[in-house]
N, C-alpha and C positions, 0 to 999 in steps of 0.2 A: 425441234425440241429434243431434251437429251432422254433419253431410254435406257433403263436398265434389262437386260436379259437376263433370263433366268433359264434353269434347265428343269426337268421334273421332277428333279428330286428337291430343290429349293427350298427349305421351311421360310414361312413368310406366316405372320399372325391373319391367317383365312379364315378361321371359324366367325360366319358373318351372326353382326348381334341382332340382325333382321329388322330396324330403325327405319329403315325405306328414306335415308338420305340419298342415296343412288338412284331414285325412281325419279329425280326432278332436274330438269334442265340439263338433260343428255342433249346427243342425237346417236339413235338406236337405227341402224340401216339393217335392210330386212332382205336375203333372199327368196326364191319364190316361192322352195321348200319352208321356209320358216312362216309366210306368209300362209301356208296351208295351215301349219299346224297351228298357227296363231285360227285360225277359224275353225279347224277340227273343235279346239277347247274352250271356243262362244261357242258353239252349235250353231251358227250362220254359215253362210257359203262364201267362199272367196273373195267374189267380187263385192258382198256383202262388207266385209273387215275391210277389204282396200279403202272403197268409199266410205265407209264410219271413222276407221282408223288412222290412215294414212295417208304420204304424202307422195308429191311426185310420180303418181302414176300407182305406188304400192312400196318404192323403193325406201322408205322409213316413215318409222312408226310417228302416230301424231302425238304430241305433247304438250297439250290443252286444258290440262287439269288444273283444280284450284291451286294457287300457287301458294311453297311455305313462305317462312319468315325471312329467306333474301328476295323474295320473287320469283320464284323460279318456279314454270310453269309442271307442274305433277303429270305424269303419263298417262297418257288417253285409259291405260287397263290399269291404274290405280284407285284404291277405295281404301277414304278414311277409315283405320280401325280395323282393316282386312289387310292390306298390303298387294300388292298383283294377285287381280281376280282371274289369271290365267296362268298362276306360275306354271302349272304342268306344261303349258305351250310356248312357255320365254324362250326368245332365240337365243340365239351362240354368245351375242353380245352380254346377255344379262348372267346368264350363264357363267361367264368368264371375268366379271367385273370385280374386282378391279382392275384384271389383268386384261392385255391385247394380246392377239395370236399374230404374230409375224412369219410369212412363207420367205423364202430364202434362199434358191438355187434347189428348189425341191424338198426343201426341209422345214421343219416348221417350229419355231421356237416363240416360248412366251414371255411376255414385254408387260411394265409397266413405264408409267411416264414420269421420268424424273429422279432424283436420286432419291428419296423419300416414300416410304409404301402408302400410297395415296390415299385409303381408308383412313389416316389416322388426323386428316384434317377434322372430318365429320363426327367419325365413331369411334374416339382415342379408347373407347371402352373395348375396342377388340385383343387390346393387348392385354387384355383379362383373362381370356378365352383360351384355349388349348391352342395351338398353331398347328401347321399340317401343311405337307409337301404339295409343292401344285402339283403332284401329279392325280394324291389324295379328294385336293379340293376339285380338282375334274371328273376322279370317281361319282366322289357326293352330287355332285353338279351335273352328272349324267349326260356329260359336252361330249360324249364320243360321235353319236349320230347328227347330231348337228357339226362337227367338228368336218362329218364325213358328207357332210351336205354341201361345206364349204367346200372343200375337194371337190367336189365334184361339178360345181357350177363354175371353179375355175376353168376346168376343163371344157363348161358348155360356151363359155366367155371367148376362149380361143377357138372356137367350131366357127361361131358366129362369126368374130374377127376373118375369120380364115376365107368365108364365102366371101368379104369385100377384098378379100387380097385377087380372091378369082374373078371377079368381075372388073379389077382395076388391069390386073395384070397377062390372064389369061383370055380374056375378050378381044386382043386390039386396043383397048383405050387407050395402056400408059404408050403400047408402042404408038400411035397416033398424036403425039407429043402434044395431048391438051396437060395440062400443069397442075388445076385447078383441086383435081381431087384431092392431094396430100394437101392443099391449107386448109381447106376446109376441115378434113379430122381432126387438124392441130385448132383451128377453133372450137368444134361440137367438143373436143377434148378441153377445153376450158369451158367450158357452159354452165351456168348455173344449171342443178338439176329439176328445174320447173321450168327452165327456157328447151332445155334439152328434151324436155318429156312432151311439150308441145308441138315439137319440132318432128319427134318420132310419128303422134298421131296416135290416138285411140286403139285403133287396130292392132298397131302393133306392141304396145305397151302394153294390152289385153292380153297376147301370146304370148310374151315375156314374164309377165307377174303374174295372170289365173290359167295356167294352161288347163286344157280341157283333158284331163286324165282318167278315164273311168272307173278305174278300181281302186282309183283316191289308197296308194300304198304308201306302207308305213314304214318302208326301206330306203332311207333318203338316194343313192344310189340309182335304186330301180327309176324313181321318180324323177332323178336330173337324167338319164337315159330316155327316158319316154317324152321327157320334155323336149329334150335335144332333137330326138327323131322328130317333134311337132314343129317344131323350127326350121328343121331341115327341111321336111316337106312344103311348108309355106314359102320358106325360100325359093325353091323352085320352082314351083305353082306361080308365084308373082314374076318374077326373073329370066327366067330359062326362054323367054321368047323377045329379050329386049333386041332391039337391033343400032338403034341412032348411038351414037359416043356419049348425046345429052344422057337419055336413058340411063345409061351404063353408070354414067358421073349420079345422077341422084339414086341410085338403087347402092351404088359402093356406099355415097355418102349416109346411107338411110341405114343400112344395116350395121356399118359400123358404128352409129348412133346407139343402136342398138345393144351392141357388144359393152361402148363404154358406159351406157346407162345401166348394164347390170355389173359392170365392175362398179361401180362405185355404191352399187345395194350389197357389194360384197365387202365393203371397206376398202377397198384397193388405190393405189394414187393413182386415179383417171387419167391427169393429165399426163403421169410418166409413163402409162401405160400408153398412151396417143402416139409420143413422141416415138416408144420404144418401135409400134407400128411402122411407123410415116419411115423410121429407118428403115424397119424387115425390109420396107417396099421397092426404100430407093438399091438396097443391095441385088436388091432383082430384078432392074429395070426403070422402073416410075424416077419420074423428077418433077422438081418444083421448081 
């Protein structure tokens, strides 16, 4: 679909008329930091919001709600007459809507979809309203720590990826010339993601979406660091004593499962992310 880019200084008609035509019939994909804050602001626990709210393991929000007048089904944290009973805790996504965040060789530029500024199918009443620079409606929108959340689970996405490159290619396995590993990523890298979240297992979709963090911080940052280090140790803990090539083939395949079930809770293209993988590997060895 075709994209328009914008830069932040942009004027685009953003002052939103708060109508909550936005709140129905998304899909709102959640990382794990956001899935916190999304239950800091119920007053529940983590795993609490995954199971109430969410889907795929924790990986996006559910949206079950009474449905408006095209049918479209309203957001598990929308209430008639109130609008999001959790706006203080909205992720990145609602935060930025109408707009998408695109990362880009390290850069990060924001996108809507189409040539058209996409509010004004629903809420032509915005063009009533004062307009404002996205870099403004970001201010207001208070996207920076969530912005910095995303960054930051990029970076936990490639840690994860990174342990199935060392067990594919610094174990023995790819020089052992079994083949098998790289299709399989390029499969889990097409998965629906409820086939894919089954496939990981409770355990470890536990680890991924409510990590056990005990000073529950409010520095999205601190908290993908301390989550990464929980990752890592568990990797280890399971891994670091495999010895068969089998072993080796389902632990590479199990944790790259992993990596790409939270890129796709980060909006990411899963399967180009797979693909880009299965190359790193073959340039270093691995063949299919």
């Amino acid at each position: 679909m075709q994209t328009t880019k914008l830069s932040s200084k942009s004027i685009l008609p953003l002052t939103c008329s708060r109508s909550g035509s936005c709140c129905f019939g998304k899909a709102v994909m959640l990382n794990p930091w956001e899935l916190f804050r999304f239950s800091k602001e119920k007053k529940i626990t983590q795993k609490e919001f995954r199971n109430l709210y969410c889907e795929f393991g924790g990986i996006r929000l559910r949206f079950d709600g009474k449905p408006d007048k095209k049918g479209q089904q309203a957001c598990s944290q929308y209430e008639d007459n109130v609008g999001c009973s959790v706006h203080q805790g909205r992720p990145l996504a609602c935060r930025l809507y109408p707009l998408g965040r695109q990362i880009q060789f390290d850069k990060a530029h924001y996108i809507y979809e189409g040539d058209t500024f996409p509010c004004l199918t629903d809420c032509a009443e915005v063009l009533e309203l004062p307009k404002l620079s996205v870099g403004e409606y970001m201010k207001g929108q208070e996207a920076a720590p969530f912005e910095k959340a995303q960054d930051a689970y990029l970076i936990v996405m490639q840690n994860i990826a990174d342990i199935a490159f060392e067990l594919l290619l610094d174990s023995g396995l790819a020089a052992s010339g079994i083949k098998k590993t790289l299709a399989v990523w390029r499969e889990i890298g097409n998965e629906l993601p409820e086939v894919l979240a089954k496939k990981i297992g409770n355990e470890w979709i536990d680890c991924l979406m409510i990590p056990a963090i005990a000073d529950n911080t409010q520095n999205p940052i601190t908290f993908a660091q301390k989550h990464n280090d929980i990752l890592q140790l568990k990797a280890q803990e399971k891994f670091s004593a495999l010895k068969t090539n089998q072993e080796l083939h389902e632990a590479a395949v199990l944790i790259m499962g992993v990596a790409l079930h939270l890129s796709r809770g980060l909006g990411a293209d899963t399967k180009g992310i797979a693909e880009h993988w299965i190359e790193t590997a073959k340039s270093h060895g691995a063949t299919e």
